[in-house]
VODREN-997802 format. One line per field, with one value per residue (C-alpha): x, y, z; residue in one letter. Coordinates in Angstrom, 3 decimals. Example, Ala and Ser with C-alpha at 12.3 -4.5 7.8 and 13.67 -1.06 7.14 Angstrom:
BEGIN
c1 (12.300/13.670);
c2 (-4.500/-1.060);
c3 (7.800/7.140);
dose (A/S);
//
This chain:
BEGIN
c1 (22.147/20.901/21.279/21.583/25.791/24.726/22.395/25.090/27.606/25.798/23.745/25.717/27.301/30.356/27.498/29.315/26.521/26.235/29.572/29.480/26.410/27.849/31.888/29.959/26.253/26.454/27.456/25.174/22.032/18.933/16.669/20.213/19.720/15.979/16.965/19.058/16.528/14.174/16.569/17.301/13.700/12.715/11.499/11.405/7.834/7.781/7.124/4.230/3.326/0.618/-0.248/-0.742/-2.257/-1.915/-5.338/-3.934/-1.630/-2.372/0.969/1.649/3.626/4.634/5.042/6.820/6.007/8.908/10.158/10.422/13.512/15.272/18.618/17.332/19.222/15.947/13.066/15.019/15.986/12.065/11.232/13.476/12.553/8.703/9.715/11.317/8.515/6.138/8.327/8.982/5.475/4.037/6.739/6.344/7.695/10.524/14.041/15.581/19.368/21.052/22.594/25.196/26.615/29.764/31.727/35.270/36.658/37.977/34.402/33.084/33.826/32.147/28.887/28.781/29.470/26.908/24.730/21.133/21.873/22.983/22.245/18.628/19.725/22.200/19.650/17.702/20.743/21.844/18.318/17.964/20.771/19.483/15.787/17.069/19.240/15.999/13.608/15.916/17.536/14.294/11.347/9.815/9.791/11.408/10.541/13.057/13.618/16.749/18.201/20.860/23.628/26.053/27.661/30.975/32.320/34.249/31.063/33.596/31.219/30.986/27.276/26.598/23.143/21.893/18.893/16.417/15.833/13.555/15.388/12.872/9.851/6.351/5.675/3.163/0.440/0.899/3.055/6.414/9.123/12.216/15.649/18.433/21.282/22.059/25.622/25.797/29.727/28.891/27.167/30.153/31.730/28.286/27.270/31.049/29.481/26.201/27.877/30.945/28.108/25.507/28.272/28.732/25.281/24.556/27.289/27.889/30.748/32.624/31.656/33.250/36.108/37.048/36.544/37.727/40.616/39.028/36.510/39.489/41.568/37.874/38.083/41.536/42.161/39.050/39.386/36.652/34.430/33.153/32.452/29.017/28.268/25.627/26.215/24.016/20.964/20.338/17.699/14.393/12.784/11.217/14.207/16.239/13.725/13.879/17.596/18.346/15.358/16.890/20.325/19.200/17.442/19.710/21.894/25.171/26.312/24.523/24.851/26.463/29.090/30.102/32.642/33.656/32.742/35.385/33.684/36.531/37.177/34.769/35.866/33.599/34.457/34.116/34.784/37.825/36.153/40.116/41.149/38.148/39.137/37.324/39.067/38.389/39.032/39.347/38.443/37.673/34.008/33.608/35.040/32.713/29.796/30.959/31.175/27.785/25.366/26.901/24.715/21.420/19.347/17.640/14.024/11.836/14.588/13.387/16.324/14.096/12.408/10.280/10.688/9.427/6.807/7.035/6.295/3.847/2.081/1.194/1.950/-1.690/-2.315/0.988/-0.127/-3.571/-1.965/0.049/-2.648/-5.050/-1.754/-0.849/-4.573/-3.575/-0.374/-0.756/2.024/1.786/3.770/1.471/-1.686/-2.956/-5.735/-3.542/-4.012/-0.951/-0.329/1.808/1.842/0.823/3.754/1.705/1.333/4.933/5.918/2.812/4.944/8.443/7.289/3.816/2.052/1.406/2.839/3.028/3.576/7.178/5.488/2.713/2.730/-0.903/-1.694/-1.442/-4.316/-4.255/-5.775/-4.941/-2.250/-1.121/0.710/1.907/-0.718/0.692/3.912/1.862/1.210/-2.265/-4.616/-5.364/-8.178/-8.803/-10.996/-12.390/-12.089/-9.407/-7.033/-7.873/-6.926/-3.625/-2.372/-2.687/-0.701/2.207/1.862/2.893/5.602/7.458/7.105/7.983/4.911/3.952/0.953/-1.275/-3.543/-6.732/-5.459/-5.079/-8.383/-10.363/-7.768/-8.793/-12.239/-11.900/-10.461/-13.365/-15.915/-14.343);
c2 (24.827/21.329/19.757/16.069/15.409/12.377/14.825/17.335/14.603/13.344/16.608/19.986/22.353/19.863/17.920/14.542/12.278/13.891/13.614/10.015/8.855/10.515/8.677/5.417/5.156/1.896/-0.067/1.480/-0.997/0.721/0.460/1.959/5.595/5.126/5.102/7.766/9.879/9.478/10.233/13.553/14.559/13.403/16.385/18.598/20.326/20.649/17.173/17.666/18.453/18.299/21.758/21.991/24.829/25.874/26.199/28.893/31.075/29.946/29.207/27.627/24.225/22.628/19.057/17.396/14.028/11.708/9.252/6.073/5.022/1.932/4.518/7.086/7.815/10.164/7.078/4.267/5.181/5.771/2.677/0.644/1.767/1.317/-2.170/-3.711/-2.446/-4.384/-7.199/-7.607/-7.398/-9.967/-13.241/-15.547/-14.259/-17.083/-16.598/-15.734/-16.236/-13.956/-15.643/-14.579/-16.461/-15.308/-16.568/-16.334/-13.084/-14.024/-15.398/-11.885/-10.422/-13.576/-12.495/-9.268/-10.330/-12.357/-10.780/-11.966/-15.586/-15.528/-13.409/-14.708/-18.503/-17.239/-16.354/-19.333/-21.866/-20.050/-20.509/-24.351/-25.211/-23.882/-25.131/-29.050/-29.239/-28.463/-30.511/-33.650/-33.538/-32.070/-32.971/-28.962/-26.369/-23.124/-19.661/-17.795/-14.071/-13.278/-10.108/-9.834/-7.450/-6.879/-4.593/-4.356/-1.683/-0.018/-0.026/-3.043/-5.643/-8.066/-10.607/-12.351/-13.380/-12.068/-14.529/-13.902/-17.930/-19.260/-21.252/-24.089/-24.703/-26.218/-29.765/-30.897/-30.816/-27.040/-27.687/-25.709/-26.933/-24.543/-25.536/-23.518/-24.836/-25.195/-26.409/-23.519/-23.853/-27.639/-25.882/-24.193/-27.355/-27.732/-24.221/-24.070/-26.697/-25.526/-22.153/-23.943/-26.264/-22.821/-21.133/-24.174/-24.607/-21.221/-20.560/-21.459/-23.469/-20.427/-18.338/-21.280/-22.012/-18.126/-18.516/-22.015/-20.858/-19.008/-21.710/-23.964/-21.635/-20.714/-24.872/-25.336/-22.429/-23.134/-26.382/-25.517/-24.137/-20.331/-18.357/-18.761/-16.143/-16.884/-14.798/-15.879/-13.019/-11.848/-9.847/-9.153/-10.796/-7.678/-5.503/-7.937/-8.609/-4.467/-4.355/-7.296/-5.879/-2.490/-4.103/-6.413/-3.617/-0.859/1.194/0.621/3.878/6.074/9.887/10.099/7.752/10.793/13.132/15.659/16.192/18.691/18.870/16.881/13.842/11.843/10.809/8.386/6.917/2.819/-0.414/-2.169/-6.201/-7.356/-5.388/-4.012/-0.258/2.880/4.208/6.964/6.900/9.347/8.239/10.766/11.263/9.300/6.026/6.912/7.283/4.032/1.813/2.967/2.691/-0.961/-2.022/-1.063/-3.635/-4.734/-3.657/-6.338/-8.023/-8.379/-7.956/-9.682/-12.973/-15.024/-18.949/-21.726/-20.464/-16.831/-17.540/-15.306/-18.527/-20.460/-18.222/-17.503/-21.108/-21.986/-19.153/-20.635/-24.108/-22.642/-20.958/-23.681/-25.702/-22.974/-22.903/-26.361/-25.922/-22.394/-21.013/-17.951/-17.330/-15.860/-13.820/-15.124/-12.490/-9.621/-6.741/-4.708/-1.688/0.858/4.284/7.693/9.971/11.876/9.094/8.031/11.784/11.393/8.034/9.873/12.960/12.190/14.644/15.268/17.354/21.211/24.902/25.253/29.183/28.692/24.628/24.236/21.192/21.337/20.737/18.327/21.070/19.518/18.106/19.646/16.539/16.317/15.697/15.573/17.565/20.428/20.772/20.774/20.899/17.188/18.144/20.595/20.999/24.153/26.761/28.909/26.274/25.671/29.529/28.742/25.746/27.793/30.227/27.971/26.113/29.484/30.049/26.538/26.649/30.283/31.206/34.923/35.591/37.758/41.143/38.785/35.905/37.860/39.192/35.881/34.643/37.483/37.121/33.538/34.184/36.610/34.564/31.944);
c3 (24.665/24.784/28.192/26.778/26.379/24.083/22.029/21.489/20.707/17.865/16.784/17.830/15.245/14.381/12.924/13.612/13.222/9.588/8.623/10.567/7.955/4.772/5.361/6.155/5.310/3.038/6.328/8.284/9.331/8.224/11.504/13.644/10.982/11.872/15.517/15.574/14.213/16.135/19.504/17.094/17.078/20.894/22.693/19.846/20.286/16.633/16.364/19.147/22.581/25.443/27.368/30.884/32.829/36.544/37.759/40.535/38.563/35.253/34.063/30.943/30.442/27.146/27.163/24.305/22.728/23.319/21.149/22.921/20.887/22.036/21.645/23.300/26.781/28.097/26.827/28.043/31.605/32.435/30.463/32.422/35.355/35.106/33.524/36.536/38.613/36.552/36.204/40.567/40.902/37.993/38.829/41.405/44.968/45.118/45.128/41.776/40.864/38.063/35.831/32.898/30.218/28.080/25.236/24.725/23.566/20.704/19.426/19.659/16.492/14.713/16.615/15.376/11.755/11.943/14.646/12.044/12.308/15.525/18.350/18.784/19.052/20.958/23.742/22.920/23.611/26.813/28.166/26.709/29.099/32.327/31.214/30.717/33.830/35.527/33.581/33.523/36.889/39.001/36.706/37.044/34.541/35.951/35.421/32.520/31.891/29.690/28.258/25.520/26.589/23.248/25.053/27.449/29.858/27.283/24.276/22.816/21.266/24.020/23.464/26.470/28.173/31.357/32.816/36.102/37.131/39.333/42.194/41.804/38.945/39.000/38.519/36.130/38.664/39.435/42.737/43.043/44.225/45.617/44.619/46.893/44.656/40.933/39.902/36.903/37.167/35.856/33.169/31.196/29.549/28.279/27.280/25.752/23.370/22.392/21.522/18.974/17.698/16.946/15.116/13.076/12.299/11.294/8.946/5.352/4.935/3.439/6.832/8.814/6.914/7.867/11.847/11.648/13.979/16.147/17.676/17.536/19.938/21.534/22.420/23.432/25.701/27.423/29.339/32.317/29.528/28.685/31.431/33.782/36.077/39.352/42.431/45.241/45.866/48.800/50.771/49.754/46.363/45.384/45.497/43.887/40.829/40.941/40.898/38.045/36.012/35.608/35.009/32.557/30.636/30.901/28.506/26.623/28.111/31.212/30.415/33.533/32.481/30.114/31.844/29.262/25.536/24.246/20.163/19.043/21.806/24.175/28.041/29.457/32.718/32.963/35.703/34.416/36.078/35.406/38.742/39.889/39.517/37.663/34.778/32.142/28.554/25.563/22.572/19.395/18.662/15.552/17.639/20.235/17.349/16.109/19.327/20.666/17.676/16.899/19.874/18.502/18.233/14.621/13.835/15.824/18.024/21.322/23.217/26.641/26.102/28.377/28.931/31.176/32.929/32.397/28.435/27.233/26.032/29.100/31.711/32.532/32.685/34.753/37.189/37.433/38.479/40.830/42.290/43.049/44.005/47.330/48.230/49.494/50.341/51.869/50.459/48.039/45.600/42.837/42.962/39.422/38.702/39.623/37.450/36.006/34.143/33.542/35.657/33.485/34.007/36.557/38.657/38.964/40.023/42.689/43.541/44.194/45.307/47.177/45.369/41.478/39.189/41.075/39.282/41.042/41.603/43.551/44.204/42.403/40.455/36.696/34.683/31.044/28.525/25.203/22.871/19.665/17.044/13.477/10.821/6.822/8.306/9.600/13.694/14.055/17.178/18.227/21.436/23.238/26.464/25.446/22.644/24.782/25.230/21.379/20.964/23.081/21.422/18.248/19.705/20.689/17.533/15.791/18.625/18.013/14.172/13.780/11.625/12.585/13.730/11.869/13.246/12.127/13.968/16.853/17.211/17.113/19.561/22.090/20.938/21.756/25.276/26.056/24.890/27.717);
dose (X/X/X/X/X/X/X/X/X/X/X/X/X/X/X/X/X/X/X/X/X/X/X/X/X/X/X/X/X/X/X/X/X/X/X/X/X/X/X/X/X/X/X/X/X/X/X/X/X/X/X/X/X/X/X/X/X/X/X/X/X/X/X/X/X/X/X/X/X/X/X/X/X/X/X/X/X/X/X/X/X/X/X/X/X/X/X/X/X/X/X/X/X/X/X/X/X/X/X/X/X/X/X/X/X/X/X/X/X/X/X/X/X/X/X/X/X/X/X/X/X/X/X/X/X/X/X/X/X/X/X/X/X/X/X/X/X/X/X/X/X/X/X/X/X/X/X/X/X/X/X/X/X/X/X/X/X/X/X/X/X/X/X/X/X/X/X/X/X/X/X/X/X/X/X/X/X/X/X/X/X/X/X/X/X/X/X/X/X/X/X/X/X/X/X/X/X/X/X/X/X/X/X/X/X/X/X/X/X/X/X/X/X/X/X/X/X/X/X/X/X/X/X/X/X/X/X/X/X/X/X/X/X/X/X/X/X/X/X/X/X/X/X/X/X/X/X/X/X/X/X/X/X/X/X/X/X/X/X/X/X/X/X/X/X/X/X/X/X/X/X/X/X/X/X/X/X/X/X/X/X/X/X/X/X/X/X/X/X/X/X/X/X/X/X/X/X/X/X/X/X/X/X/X/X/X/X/X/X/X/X/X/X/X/X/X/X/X/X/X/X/X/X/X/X/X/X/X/X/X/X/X/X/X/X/X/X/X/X/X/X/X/X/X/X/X/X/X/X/X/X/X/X/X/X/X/X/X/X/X/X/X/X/X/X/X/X/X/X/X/X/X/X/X/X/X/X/X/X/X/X/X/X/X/X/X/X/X/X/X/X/X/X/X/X/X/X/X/X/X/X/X/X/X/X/X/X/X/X/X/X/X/X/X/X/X/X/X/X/X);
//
């Protein structure tokens, strides 16, 4: 049985994603049916794998491709995580505040009617406001990460923009200067604003004649402005660039959020933030279908963006600033020709474990022997190290597609193994 609660959800023998597409598949976005297929297929060695080989017992390990869908529960949680370790260790070392603006809740379902025209000004706005306060009240340009959450407790479509800022920015002449405290609660009259006057903008006058009452009552009932979020970090910068970076990347739903799937009804377990206290609710399957997918994102949105000095544009030139600025001052901040990348799986089990990846029989290493993949729709043999693992990736081809083997292909496979 599959392990995955989400997978069996969406893919067991109720078929529920099937009957989900066929009742509703004209309102269905094209790039969320793309997504979902690809979270069907993840780990599926038909759709390819890598072998591995003990080198003291000799066992055998199939590793399958994964999909690296942006729905995928299994891709995302290891993408996340080896995201915010990049992130902590590429941004300056100074104190970051996260930051998260909302919108009223009756504005929400005007976002995701409009979710094309809107959602990626949305993030642009939120970001504009911190970025001038800094620019006209300081004179430095800060460093910006945001991430779009669409998503609430409850899967409800909730938009609202989750930002990593810099508590201070570089002046024009590469110096930085630190900034312990930013009025953001001055900010929500203002970001109340920019929000009534991007929903105007971006709307025919048809579209606003329709939501014409709800940015009036959006207005009226909100005399301090929409809500701005900025609890004080403490502790270590590292940890807390590690903390907010998997937060501000993470999931609409964990799987362990998920506390009983019954074929017919979903219970997920969720933080009510009105008092504070956990709850569960049971909701039937297609609901559940129907809250989660709304929160994939379109083909090509980038659901993190980069401003200030962390734009992708001049952040090697900002770094390089800053770095001849602390030779100077003697303070650092940045290391500018620090080289990143990202960890092989092999490495990031070495990482938590302090070894690599061991046969759990006789705690050998495994060896990398070859990789089968999907060529024209057929499983083919993409390397291998040396004609047996060649005969043994043929073998488990036949094994995962269910093609029998025949008595000639058996003899050059055992002719192949001798020959080794």
């Amino acid at each position: 049985m599959e392990t995955n609660v989400l997978k069996r959800i969406f893919f067991d023998e109720h078929g529920h994603w099937d009957r989900f597409v066929a009742k509703h598949k004209g309102k269905l976005r094209p790039n969320v049916l793309k997504e979902v297929e690809k979270f069907r297929k993840c780990g599926d060695p038909r759709n390819g794998f890598k072998l591995l080989v003990c080198e003291g017992c000799h066992d055998l390990r199939l590793v399958p491709y994964r999909c690296k869908g942006r729905f995928c529960t299994t891709c995302s949680c290891g993408e996340t995580e080896e995201w915010a370790r990049l992130l902590e260790q590429d941004v300056f070392q100074v104190n970051h505040r996260h930051v998260v603006f909302t919108v009223d809740e009756g504005l929400r379902e005007v976002f995701l009617l409009h979710r094309d025209k809107l959602l990626k000004e949305f993030m642009d706005e939120a970001v504009r406001v911190v970025k001038t306060y800094f620019e006209k009240k300081h004179k430095v340009t800060p460093g910006i990460i945001a991430g779009l959450h669409t998503f609430g407790a409850r899967m409800n479509f909730n938009p609202h923009v989750h930002m990593l800022v810099t508590m201070g920015g570089m002046k024009k002449n590469g110096e930085w200067k630190t900034y312990d405290f930013v009025p953001f609660e001055m900010l929500r009259k203002q970001w109340q604003t920019v929000v009534l006057k991007l929903i105007r903008r971006k709307l025919s006058a048809r579209e606003k004649k329709q939501v014409q009452s709800r940015l009036q009552k959006a207005y009226s009932e909100n005399g301090e402005g929409f809500y701005v979020y900025a609890p004080k970090q403490k502790g270590n910068v590292k940890r807390q660039l590690g903390y907010i970076g998997r937060y501000m990347r993470r999931p609409a739903i964990a799987v362990s959020r998920i506390e009983a799937y019954d074929g017919e009804t979903v219970t997920f377990r969720y933080r009510d933030k009105t008092d504070g206290e956990e709850k569960t609710e049971t909701i039937p399957v297609e609901e559940f279908i129907g809250r989660l997918i709304r929160h994939i994102p379109d083909e090509n949105f980038k659901t993190i963006r980069y401003y200030g000095v962390y734009s992708r544009r001049i952040k090697s030139l900002c770094k390089k600033l800053v770095s001849e600025w602390q030779k100077a001052a003697r303070r650092w901040i940045v290391k500018a020709k620090r080289i990143l990348k990202r960890r092989t799986w092999s490495e990031r089990v070495k990482e938590q474990t302090g070894k690599p990846p061991c046969c759990p029989k006789c705690e050998s290493y495994y060896e990398y022997k070859g990789e089968a993949c999907l060529e024209d729709g057929q499983l083919k043999v993409k390397y291998a190290v040396c004609s047996t693992s060649k005969a043994c990736l043929e073998r488990m081809i036949r094994d995962v597609t269910g093609v029998q083997e025949t008595k000639g292909g058996q003899e050059k496979e055992k002719a192949a193994e001798r020959a080794a």
